[in-house]
N, CA, C and O atoms as CSV, one atom per row, in Angstrom:
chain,resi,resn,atom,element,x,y,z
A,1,UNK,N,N,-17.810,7.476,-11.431
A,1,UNK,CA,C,-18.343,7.208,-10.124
A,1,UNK,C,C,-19.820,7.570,-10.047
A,1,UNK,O,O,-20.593,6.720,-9.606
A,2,UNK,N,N,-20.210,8.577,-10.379
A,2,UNK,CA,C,-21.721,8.888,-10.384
A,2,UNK,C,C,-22.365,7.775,-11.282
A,2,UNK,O,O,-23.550,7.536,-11.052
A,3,UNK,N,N,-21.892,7.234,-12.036
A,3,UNK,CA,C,-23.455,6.640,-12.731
A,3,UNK,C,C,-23.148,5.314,-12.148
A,3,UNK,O,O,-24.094,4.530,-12.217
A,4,UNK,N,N,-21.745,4.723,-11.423
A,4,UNK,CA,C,-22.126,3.830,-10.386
A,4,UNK,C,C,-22.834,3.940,-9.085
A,4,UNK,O,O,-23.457,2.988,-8.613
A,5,UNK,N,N,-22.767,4.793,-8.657
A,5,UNK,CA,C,-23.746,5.338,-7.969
A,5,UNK,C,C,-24.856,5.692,-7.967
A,5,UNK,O,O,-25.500,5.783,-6.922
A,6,UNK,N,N,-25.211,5.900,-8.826
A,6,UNK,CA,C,-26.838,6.281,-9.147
A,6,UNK,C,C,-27.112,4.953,-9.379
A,6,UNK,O,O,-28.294,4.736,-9.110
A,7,UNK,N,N,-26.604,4.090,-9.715
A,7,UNK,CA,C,-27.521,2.390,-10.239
A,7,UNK,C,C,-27.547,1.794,-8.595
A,7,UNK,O,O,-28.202,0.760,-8.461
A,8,UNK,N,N,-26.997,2.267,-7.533
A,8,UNK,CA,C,-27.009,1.721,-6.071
A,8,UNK,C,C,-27.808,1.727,-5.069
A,8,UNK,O,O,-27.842,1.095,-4.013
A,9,UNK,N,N,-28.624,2.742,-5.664
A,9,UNK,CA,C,-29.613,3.815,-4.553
A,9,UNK,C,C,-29.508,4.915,-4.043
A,9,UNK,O,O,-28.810,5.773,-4.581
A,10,UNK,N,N,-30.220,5.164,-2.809
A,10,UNK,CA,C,-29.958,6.156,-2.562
A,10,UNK,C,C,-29.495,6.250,-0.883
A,10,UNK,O,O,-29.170,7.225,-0.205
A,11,UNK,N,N,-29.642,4.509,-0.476
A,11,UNK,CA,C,-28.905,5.048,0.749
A,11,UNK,C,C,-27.610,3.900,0.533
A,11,UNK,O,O,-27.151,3.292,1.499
A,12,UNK,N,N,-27.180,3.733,-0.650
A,12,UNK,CA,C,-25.890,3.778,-0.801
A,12,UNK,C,C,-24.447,4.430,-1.254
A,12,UNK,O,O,-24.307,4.778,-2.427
A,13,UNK,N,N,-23.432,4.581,-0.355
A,13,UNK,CA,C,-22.354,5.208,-0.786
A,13,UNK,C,C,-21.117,4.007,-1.297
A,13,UNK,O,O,-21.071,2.803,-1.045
A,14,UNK,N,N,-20.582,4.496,-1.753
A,14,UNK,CA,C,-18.757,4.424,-2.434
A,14,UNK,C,C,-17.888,4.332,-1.569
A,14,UNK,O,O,-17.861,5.409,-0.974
A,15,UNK,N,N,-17.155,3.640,-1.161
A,15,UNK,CA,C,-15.722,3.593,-0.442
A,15,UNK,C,C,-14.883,3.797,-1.452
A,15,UNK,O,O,-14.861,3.509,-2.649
A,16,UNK,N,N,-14.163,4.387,-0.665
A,16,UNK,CA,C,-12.676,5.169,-1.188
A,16,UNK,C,C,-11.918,4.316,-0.302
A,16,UNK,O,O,-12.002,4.133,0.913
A,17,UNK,N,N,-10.982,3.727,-1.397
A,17,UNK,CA,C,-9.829,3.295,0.078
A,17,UNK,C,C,-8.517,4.568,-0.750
A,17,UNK,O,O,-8.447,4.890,-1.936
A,18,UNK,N,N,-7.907,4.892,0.072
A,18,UNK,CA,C,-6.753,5.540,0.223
A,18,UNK,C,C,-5.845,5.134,0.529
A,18,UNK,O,O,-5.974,4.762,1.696
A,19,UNK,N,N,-4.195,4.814,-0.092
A,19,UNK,CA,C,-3.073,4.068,1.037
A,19,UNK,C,C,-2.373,5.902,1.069
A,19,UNK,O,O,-2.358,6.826,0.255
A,20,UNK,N,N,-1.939,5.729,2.297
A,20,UNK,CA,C,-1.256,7.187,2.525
A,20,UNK,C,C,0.466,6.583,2.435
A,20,UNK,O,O,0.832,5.473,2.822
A,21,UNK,N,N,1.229,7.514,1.900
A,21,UNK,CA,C,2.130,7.223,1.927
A,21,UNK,C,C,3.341,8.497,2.377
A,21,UNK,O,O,3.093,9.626,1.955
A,22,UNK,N,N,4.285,8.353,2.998
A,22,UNK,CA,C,4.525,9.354,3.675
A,22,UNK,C,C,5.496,10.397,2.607
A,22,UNK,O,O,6.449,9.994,1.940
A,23,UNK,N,N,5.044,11.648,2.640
A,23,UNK,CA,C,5.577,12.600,1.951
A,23,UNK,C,C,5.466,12.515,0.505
A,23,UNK,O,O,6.148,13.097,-0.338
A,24,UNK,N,N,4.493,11.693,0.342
A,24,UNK,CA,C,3.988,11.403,-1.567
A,24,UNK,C,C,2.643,11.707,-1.156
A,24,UNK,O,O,2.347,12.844,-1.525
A,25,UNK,N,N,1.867,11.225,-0.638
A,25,UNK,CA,C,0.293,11.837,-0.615
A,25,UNK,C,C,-0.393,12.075,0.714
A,25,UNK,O,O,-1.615,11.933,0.752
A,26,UNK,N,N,0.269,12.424,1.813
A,26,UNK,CA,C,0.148,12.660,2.700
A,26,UNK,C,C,0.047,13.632,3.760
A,26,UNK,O,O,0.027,13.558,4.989
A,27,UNK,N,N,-0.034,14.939,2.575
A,27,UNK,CA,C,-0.083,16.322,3.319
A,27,UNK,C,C,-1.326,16.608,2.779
A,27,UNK,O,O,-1.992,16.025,1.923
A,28,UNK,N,N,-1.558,17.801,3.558
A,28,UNK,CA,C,-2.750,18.783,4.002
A,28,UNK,C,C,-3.209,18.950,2.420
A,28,UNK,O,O,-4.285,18.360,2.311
A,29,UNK,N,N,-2.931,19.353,1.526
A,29,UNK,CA,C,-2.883,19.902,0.409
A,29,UNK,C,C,-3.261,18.624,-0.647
A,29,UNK,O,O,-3.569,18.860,-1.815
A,30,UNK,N,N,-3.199,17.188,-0.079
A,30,UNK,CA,C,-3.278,16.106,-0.978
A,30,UNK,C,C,-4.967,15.791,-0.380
A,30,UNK,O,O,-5.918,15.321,-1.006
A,31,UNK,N,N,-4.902,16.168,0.801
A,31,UNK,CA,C,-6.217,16.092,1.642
A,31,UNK,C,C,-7.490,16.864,0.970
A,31,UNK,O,O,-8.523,16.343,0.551
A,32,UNK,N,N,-7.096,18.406,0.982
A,32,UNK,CA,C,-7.717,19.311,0.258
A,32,UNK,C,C,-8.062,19.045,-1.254
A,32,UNK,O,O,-9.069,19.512,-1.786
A,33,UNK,N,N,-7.140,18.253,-1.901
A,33,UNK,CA,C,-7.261,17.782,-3.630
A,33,UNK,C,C,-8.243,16.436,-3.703
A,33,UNK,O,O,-8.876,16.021,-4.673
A,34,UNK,N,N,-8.158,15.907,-2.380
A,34,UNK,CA,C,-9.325,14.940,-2.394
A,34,UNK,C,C,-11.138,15.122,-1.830
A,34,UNK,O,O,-12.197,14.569,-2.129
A,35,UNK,N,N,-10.760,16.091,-0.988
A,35,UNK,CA,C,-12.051,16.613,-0.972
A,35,UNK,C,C,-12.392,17.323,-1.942
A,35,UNK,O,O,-13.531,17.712,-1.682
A,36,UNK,N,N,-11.959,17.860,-3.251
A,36,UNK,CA,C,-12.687,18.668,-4.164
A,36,UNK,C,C,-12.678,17.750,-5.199
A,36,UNK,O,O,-13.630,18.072,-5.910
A,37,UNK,N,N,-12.053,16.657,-5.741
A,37,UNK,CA,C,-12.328,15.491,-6.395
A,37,UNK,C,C,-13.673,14.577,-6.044
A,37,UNK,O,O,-14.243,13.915,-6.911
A,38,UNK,N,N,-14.182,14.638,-4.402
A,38,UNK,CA,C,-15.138,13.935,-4.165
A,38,UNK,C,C,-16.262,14.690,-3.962
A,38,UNK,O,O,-17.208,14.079,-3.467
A,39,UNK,N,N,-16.463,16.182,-4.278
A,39,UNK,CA,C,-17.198,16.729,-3.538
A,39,UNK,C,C,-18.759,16.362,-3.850
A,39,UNK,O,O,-19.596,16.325,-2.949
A,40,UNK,N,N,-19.068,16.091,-5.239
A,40,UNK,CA,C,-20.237,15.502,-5.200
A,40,UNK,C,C,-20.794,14.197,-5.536
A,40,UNK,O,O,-21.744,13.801,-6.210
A,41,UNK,N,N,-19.427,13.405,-4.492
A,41,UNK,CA,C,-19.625,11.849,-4.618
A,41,UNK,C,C,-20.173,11.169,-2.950
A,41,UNK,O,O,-19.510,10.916,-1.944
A,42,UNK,N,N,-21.340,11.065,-3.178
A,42,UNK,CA,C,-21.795,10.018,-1.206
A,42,UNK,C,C,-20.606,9.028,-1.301
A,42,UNK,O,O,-20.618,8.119,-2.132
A,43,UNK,N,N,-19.630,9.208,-0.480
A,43,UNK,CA,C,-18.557,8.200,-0.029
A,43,UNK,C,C,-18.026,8.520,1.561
A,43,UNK,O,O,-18.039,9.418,2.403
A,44,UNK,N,N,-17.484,6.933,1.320
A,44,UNK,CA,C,-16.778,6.645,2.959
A,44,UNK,C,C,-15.419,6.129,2.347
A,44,UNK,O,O,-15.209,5.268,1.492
A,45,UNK,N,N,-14.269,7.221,3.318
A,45,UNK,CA,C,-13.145,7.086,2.599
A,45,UNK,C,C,-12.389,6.702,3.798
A,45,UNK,O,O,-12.313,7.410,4.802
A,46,UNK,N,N,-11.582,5.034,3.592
A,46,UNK,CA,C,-11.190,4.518,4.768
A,46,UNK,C,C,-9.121,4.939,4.234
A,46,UNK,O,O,-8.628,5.086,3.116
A,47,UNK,N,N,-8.839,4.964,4.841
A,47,UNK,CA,C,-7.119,5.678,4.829
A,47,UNK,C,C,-6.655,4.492,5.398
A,47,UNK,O,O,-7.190,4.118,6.441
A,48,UNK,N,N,-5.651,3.756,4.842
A,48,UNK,CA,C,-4.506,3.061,4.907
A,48,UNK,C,C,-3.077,3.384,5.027
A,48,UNK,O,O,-2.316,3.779,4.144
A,49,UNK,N,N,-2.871,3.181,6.102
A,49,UNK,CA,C,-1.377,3.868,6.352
A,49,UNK,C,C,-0.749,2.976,5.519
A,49,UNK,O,O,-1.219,1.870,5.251
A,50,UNK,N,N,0.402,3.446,5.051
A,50,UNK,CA,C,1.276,2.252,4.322
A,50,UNK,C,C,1.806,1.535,5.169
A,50,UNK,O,O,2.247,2.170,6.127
A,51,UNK,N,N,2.007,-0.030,5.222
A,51,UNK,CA,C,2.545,-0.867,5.737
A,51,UNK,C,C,4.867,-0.956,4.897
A,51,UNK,O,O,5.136,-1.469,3.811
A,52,UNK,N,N,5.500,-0.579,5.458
A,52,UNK,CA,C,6.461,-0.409,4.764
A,52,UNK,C,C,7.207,-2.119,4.606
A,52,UNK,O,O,6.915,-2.919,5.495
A,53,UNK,N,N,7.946,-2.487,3.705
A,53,UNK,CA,C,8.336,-3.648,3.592
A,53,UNK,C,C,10.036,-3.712,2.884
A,53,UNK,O,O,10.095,-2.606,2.347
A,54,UNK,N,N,10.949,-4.175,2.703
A,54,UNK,CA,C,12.320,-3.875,2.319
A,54,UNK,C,C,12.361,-3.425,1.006
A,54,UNK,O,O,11.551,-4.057,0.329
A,55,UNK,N,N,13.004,-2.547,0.333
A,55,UNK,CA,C,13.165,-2.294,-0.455
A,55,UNK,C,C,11.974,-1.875,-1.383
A,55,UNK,O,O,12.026,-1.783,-2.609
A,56,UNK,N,N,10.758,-1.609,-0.480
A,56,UNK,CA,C,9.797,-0.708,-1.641
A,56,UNK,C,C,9.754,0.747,-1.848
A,56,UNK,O,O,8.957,1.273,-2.624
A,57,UNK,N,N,11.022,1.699,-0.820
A,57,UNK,CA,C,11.127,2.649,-1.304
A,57,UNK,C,C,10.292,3.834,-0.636
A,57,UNK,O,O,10.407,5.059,-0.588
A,58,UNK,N,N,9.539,3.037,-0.221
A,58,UNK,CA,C,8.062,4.069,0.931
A,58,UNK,C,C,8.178,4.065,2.080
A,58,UNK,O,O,9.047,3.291,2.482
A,59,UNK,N,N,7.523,4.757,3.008
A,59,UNK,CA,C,7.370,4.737,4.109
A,59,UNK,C,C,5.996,4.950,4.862
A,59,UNK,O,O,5.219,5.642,4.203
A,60,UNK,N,N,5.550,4.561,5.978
A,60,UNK,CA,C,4.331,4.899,6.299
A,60,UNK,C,C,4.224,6.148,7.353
A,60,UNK,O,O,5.051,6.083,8.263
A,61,UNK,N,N,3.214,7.438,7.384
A,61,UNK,CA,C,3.448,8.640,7.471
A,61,UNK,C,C,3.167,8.238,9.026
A,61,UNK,O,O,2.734,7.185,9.492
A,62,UNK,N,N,3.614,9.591,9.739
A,62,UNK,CA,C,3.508,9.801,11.229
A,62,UNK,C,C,2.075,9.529,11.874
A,62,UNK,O,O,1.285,9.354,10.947
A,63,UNK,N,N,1.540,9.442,12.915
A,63,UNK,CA,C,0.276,9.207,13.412
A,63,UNK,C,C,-0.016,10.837,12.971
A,63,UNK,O,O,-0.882,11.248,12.198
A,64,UNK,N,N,0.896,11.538,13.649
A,64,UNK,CA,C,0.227,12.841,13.566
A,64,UNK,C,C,-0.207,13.328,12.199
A,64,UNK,O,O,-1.035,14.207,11.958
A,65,UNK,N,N,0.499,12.601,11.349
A,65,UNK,CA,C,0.025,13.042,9.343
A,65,UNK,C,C,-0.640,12.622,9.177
A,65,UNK,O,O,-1.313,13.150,8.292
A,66,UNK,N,N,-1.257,11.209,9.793
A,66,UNK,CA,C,-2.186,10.766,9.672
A,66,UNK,C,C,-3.662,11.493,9.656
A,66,UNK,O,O,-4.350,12.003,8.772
A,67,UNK,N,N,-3.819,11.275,11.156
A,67,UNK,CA,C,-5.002,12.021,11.880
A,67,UNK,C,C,-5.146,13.506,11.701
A,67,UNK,O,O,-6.172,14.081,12.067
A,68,UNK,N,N,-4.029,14.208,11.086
A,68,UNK,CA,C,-4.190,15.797,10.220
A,68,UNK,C,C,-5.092,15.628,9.078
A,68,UNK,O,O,-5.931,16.466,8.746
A,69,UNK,N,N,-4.780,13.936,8.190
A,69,UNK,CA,C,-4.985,14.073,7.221
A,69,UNK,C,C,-6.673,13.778,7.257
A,69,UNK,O,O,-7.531,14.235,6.501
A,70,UNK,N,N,-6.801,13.019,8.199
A,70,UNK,CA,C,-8.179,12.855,8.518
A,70,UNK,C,C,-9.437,13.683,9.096
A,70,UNK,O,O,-10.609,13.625,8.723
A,71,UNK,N,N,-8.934,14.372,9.986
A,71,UNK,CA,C,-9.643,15.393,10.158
A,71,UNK,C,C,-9.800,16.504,9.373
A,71,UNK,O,O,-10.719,17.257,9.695
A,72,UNK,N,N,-8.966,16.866,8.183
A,72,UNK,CA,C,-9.506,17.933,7.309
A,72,UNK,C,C,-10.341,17.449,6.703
A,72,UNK,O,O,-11.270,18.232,6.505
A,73,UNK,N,N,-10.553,15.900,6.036
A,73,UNK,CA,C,-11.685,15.124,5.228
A,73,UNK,C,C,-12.510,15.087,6.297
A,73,UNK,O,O,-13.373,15.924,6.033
A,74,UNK,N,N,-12.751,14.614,7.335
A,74,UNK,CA,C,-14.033,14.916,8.503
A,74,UNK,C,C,-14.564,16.500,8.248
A,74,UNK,O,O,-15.710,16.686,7.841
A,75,UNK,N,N,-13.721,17.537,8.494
A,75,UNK,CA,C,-13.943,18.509,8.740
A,75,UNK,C,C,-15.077,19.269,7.271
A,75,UNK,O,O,-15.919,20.157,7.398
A,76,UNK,N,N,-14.681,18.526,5.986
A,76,UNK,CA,C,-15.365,18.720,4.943
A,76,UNK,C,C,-16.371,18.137,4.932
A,76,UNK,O,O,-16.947,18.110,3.844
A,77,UNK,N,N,-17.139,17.300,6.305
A,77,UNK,CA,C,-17.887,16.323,5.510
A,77,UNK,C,C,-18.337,15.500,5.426
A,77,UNK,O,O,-19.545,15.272,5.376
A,78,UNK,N,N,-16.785,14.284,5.359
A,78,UNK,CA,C,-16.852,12.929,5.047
A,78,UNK,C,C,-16.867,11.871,5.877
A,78,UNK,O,O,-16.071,11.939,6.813
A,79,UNK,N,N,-17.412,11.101,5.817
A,79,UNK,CA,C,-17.210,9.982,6.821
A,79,UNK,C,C,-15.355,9.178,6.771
A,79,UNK,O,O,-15.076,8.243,6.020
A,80,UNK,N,N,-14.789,9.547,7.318
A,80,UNK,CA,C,-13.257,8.974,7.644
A,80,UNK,C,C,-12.846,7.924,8.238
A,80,UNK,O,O,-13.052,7.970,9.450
A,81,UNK,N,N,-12.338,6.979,7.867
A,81,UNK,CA,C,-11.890,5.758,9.104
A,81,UNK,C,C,-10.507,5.546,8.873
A,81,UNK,O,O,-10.068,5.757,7.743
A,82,UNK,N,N,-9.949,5.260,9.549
A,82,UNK,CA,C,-8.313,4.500,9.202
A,82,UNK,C,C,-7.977,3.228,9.677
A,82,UNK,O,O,-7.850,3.029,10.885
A,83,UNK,N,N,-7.815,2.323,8.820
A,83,UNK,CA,C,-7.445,1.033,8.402
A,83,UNK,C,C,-6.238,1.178,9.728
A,83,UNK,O,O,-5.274,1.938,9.817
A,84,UNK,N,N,-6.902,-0.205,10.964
A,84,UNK,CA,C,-5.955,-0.732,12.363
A,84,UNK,C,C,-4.853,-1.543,11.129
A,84,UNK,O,O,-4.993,-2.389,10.246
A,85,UNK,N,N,-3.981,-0.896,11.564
A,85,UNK,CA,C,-2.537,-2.306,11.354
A,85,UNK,C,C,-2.405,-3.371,12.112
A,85,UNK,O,O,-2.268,-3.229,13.327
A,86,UNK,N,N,-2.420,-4.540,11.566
A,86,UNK,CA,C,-2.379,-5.761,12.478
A,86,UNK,C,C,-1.178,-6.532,11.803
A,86,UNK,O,O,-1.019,-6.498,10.583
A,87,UNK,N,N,-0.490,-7.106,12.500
A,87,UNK,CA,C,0.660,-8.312,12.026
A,87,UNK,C,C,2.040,-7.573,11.651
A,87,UNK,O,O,3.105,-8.128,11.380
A,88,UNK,N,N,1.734,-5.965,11.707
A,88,UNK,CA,C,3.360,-5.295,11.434
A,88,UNK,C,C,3.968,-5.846,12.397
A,88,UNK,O,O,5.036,-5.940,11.792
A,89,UNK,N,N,4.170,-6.251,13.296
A,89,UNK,CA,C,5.335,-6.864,14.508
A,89,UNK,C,C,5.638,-8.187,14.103
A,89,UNK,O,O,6.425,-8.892,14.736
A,90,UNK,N,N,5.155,-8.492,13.260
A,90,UNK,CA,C,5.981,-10.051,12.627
A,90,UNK,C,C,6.048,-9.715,10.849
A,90,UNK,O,O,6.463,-10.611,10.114
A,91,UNK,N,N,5.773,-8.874,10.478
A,91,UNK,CA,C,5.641,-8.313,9.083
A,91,UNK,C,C,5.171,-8.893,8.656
A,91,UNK,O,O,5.573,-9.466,7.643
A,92,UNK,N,N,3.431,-9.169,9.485
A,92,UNK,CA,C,2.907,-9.662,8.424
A,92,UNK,C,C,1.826,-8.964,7.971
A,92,UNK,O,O,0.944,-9.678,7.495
A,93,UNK,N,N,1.517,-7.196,7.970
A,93,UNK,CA,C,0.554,-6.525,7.470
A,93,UNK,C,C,0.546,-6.730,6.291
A,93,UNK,O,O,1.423,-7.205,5.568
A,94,UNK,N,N,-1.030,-6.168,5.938
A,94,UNK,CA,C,-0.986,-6.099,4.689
A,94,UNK,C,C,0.277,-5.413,3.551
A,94,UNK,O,O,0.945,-4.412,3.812
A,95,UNK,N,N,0.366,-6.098,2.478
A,95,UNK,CA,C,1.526,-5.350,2.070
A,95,UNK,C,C,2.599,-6.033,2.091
A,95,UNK,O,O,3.215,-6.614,1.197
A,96,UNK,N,N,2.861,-5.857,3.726
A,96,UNK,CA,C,4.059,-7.013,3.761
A,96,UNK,C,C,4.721,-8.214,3.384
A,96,UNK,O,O,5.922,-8.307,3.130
A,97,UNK,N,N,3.737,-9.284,3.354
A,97,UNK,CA,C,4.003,-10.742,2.727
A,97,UNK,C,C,4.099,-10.279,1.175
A,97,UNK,O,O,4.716,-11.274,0.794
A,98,UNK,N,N,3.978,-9.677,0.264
A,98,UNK,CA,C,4.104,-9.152,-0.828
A,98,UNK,C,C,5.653,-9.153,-0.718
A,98,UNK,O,O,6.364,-10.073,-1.122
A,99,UNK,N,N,6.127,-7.930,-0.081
A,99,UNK,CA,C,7.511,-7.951,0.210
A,99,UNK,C,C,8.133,-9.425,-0.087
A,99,UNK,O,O,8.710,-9.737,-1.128
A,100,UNK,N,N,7.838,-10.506,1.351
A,100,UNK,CA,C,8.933,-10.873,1.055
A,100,UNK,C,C,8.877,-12.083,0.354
A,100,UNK,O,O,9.680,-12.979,0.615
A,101,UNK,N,N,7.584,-12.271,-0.945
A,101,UNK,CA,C,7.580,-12.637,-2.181
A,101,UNK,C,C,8.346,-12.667,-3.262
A,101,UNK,O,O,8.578,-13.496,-4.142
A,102,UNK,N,N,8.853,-11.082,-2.893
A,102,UNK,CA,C,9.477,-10.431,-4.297
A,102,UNK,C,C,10.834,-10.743,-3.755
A,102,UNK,O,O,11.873,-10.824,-4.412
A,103,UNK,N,N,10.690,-10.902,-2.517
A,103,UNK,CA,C,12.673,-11.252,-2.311
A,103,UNK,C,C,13.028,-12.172,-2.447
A,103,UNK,O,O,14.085,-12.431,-3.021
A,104,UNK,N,N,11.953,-13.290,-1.771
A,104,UNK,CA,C,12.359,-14.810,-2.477
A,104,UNK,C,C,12.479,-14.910,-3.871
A,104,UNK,O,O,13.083,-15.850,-4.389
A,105,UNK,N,N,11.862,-13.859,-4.627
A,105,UNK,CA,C,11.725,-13.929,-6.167
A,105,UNK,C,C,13.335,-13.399,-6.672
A,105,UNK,O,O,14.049,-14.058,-7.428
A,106,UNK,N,N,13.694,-12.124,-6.094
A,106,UNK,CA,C,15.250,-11.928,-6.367
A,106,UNK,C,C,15.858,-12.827,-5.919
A,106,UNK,O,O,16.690,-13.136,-6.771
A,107,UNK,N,N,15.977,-13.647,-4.804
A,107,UNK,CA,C,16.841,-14.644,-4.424
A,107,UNK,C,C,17.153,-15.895,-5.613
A,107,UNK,O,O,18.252,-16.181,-6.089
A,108,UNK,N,N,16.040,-16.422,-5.866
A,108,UNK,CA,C,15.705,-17.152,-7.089
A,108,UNK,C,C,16.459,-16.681,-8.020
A,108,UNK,O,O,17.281,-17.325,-8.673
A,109,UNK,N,N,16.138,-15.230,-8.140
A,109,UNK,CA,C,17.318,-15.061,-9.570
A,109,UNK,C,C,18.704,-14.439,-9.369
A,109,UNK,O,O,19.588,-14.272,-10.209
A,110,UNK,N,N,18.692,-14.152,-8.142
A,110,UNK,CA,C,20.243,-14.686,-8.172
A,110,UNK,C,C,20.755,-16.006,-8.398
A,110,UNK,O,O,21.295,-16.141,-9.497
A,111,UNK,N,N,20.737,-16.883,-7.755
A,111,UNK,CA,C,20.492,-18.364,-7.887
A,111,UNK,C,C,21.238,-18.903,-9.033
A,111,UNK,O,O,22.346,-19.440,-9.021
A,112,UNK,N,N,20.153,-18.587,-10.405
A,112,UNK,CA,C,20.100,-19.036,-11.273
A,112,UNK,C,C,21.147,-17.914,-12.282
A,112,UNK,O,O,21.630,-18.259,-13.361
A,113,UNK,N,N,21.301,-16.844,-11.789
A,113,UNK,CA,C,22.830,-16.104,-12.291
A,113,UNK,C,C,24.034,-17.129,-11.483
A,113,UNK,O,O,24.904,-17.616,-12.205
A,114,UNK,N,N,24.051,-17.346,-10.421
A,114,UNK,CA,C,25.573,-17.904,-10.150
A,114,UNK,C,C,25.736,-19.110,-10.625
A,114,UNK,O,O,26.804,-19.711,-10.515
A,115,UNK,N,N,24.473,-19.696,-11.328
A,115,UNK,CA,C,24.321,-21.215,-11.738
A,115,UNK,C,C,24.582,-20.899,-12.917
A,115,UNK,O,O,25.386,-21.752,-13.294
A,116,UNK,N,N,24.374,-20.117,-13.821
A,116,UNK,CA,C,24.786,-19.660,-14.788
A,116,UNK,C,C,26.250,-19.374,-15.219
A,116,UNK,O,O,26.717,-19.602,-16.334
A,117,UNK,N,N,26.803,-18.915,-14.307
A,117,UNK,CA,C,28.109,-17.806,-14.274
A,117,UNK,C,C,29.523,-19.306,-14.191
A,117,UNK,O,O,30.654,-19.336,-14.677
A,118,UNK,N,N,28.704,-20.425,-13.297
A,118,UNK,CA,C,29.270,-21.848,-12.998
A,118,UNK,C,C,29.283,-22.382,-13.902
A,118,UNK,O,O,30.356,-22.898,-14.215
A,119,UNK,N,N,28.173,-22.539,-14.757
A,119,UNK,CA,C,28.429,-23.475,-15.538
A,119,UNK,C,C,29.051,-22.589,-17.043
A,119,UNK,O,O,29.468,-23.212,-18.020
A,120,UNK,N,N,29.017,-21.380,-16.990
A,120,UNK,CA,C,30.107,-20.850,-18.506
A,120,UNK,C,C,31.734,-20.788,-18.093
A,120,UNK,O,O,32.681,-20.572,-18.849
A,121,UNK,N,N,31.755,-21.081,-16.460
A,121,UNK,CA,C,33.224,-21.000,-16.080
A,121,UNK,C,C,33.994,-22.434,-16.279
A,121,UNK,O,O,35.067,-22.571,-16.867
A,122,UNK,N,N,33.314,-23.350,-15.739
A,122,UNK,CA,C,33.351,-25.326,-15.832
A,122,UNK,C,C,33.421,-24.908,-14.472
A,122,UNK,O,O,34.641,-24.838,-14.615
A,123,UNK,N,N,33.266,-24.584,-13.358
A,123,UNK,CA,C,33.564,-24.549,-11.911
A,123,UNK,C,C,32.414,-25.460,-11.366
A,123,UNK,O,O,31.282,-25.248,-11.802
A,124,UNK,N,N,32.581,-26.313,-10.582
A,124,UNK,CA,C,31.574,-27.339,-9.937
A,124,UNK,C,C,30.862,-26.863,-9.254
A,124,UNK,O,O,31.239,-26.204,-8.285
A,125,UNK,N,N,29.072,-27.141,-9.690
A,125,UNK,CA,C,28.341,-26.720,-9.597
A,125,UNK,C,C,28.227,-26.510,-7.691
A,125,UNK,O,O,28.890,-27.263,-6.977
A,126,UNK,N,N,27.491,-25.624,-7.190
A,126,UNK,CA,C,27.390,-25.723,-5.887
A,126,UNK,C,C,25.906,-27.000,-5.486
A,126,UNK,O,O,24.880,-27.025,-6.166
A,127,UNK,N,N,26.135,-27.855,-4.373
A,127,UNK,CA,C,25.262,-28.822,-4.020
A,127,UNK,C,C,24.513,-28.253,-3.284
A,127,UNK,O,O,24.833,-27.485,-2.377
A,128,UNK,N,N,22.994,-28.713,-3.737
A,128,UNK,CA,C,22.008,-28.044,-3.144
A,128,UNK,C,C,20.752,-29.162,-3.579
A,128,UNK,O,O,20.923,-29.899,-4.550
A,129,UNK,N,N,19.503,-29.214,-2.783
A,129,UNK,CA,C,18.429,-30.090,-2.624
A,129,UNK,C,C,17.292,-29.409,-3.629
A,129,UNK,O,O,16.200,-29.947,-3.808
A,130,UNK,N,N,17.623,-28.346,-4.169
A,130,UNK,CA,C,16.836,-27.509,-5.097
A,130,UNK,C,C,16.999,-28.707,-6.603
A,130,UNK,O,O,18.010,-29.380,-6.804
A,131,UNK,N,N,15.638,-28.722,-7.576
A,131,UNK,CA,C,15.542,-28.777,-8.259
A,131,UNK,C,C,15.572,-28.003,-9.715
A,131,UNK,O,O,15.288,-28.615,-10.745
């Protein structure tokens, strides 16, 4: 990071994006490990709540873990922002459409297991407009 920085100037800084994720990097103590990782880096570190989506296993942390987590990086310092969620009420935040990529992608291979499983049985194939 420094010798990208030094080729930038001097009234340029580094963004940090951060995704917070709840109870994996989202306490006080993950806060504190990032302010001493950045301490002599000029950056603006914008925080991304996680957008949660089916089956990825995560969750996105409380407002209040949030804005804890932000104000100890303010409190060191740093310039802080947190990334507005937009489109979670139709799932379509960031993140989200990813999701349900990967499900159409398992769907697909289910699919092609029961098409499989049909044709080693001789059982007639199921009719469908799929190619």
């Amino acid at each position: 990071c420094q010798n990208y920085i030094s080729s930038l100037g001097e009234k340029r800084v580094l963004t940090i994006e951060y995704t917070l994720l709840q109870g994996i990097n989202d306490q006080p103590e993950h806060a504190e490990q990032m302010i001493e990782l950045l301490a002599k880096i000029p950056c603006k570190i914008n925080l991304i709540p996680f957008n949660p989506f089916p089956h990825s296993g995560y969750e996105r942390p409380s407002n209040n873990a949030i804005r804890r987590f932000q104000d100890i990086l303010h409190k060191a310092g740093h310039n802080v922002t947190v990334r507005t969620t937009r489109g979670e009420d139709i799932d379509a935040a960031c993140g989200q459409l990813v999701g349900q990529v990967m499900d159409r992608t398992r769907r697909s291979e289910r699919y092609i297991a029961v098409r499989e499983l049909q044709s080693e049985s001789g059982a007639a194939p199921i009719a469908t407009n799929r190619s």
